[in-house]
Residue frames as qw, qx, qy, qz and C-alpha x, y, z in Angstrom:
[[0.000, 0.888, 0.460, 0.000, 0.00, 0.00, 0.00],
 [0.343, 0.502, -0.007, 0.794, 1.36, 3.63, -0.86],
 [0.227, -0.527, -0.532, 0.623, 1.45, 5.82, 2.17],
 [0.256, 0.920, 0.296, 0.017, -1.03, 9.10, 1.75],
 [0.426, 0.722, 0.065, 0.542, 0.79, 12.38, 0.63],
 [0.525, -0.798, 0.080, -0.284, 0.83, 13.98, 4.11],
 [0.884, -0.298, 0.264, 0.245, 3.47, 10.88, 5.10],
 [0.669, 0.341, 0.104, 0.652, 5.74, 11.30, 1.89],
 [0.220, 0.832, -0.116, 0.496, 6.08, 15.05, 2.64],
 [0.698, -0.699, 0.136, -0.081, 6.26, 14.71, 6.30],
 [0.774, -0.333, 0.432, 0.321, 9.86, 12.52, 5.62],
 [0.623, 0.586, 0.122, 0.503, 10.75, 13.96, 2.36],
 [0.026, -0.921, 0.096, -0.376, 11.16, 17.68, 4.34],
 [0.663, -0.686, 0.299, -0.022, 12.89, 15.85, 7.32],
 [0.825, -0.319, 0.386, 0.260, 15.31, 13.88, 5.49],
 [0.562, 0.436, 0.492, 0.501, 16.00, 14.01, 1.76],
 [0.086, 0.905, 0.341, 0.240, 15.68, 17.61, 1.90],
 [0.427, -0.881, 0.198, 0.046, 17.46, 18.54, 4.30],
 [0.755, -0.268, 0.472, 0.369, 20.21, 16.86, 3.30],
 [0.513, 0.642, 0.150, 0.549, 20.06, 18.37, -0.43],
 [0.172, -0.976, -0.048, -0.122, 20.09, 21.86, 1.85],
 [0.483, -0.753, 0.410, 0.178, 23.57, 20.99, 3.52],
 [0.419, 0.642, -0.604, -0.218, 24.98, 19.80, -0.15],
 [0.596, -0.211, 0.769, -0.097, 24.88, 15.90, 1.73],
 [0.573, 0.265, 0.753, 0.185, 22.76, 14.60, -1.15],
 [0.092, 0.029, 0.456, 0.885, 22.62, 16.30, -4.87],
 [0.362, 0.301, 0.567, -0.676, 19.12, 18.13, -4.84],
 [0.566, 0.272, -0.409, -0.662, 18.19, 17.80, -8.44],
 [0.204, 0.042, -0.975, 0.080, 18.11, 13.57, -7.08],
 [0.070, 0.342, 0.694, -0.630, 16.37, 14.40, -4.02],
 [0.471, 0.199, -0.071, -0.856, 13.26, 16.53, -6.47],
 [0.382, 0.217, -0.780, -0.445, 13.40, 13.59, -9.05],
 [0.394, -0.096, -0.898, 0.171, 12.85, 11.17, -6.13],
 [0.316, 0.258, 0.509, -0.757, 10.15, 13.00, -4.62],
 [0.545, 0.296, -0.493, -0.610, 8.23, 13.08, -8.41],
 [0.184, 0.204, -0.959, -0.074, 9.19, 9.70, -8.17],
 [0.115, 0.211, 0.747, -0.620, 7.32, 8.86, -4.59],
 [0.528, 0.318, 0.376, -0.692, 4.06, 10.64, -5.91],
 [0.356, 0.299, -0.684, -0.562, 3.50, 8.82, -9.15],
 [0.914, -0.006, 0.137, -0.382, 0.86, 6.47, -9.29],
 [0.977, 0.154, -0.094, 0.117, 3.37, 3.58, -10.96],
 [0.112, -0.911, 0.349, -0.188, 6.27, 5.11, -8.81],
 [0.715, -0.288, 0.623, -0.132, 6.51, 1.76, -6.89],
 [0.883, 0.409, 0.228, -0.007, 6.31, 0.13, -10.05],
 [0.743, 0.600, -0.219, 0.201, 9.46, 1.60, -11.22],
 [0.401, -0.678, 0.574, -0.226, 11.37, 1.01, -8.42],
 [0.838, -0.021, 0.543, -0.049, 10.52, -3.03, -8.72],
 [0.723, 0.686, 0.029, -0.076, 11.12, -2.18, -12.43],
 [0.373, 0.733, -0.533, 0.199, 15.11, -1.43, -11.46],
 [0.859, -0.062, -0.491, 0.131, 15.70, -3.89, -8.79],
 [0.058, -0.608, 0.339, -0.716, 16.05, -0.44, -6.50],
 [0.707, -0.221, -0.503, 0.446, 16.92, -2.27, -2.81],
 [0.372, -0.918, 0.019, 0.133, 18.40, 0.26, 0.20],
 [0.407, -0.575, 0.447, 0.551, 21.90, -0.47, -0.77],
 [0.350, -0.051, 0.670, 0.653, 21.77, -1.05, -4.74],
 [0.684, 0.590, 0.222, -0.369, 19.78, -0.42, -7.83],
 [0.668, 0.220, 0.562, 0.437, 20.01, -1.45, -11.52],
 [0.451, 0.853, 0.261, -0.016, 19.62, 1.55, -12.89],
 [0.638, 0.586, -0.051, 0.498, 22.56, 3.52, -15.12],
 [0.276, -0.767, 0.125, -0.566, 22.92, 6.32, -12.21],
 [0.791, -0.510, 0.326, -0.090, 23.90, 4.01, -9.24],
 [0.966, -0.049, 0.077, 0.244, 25.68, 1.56, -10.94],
 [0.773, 0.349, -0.116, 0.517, 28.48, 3.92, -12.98],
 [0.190, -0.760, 0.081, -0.616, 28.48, 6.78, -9.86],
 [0.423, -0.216, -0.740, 0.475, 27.98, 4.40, -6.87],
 [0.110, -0.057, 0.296, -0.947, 25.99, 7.39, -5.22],
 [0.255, 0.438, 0.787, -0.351, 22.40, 7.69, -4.25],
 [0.001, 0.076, 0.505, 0.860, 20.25, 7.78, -7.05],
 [0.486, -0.156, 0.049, -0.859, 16.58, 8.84, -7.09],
 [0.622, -0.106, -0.753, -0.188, 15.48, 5.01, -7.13],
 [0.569, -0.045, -0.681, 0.459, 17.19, 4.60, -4.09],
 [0.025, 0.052, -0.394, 0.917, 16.65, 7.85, -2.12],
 [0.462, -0.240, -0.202, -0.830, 12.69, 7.28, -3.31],
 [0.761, -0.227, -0.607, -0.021, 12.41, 3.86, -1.70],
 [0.338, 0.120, -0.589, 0.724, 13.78, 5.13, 1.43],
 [0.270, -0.048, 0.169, -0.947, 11.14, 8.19, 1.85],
 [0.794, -0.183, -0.437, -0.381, 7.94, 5.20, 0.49],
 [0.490, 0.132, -0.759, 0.408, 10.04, 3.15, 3.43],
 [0.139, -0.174, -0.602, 0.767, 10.24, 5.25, 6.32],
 [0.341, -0.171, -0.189, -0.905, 6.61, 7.25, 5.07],
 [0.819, -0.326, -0.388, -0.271, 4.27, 3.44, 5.45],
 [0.383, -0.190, -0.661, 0.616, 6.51, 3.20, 9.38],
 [0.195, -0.213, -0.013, -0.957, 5.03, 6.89, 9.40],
 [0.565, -0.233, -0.323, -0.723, 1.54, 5.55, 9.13],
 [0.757, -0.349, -0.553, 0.018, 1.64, 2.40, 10.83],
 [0.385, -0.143, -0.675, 0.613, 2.63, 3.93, 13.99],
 [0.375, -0.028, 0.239, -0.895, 0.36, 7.18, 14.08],
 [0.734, -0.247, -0.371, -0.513, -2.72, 4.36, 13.11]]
């Protein structure tokens, strides 16, 4: 299940964000991988790259090694459905 909008922003602003802000993570990633997050077949193209917490398949991860939007989007869809299940 996709957590509601309210959850993805709620941990996009606390983490991913903040981190573009202090130059930790590259922010044009961190947008992409928000974009990513709200897409109805978002999830779909995560499963589509084999996008994990530590790897993905996609062109961006593999010849960089860095966090790529796959990776940074599964994190925020991650920690968003803990979000929910604990305030329900």
């Amino acid at each position: 299940m996709r957590p509601h909008r309210s959850a993805i922003f709620t941990v996009w602003n606390a983490g991913p964000r903040q981190m573009a802000r202090r130059g930790e993570l590259d922010a044009g990633r961190v947008n992409r991988a928000l974009g990513l997050t709200l897409r109805a077949d978002g999830p779909a193209k995560l499963a589509e790259y084999h996008t994990t917490e530590s790897r993905c398949g996609c062109e961006d991860y593999r010849y960089r090694r860095t966090f790529c939007k796959h990776r940074i989007a599964l994190s925020v869809l991650t920690v968003a459905r803990e979000l929910e299940e604990l305030r329900s």
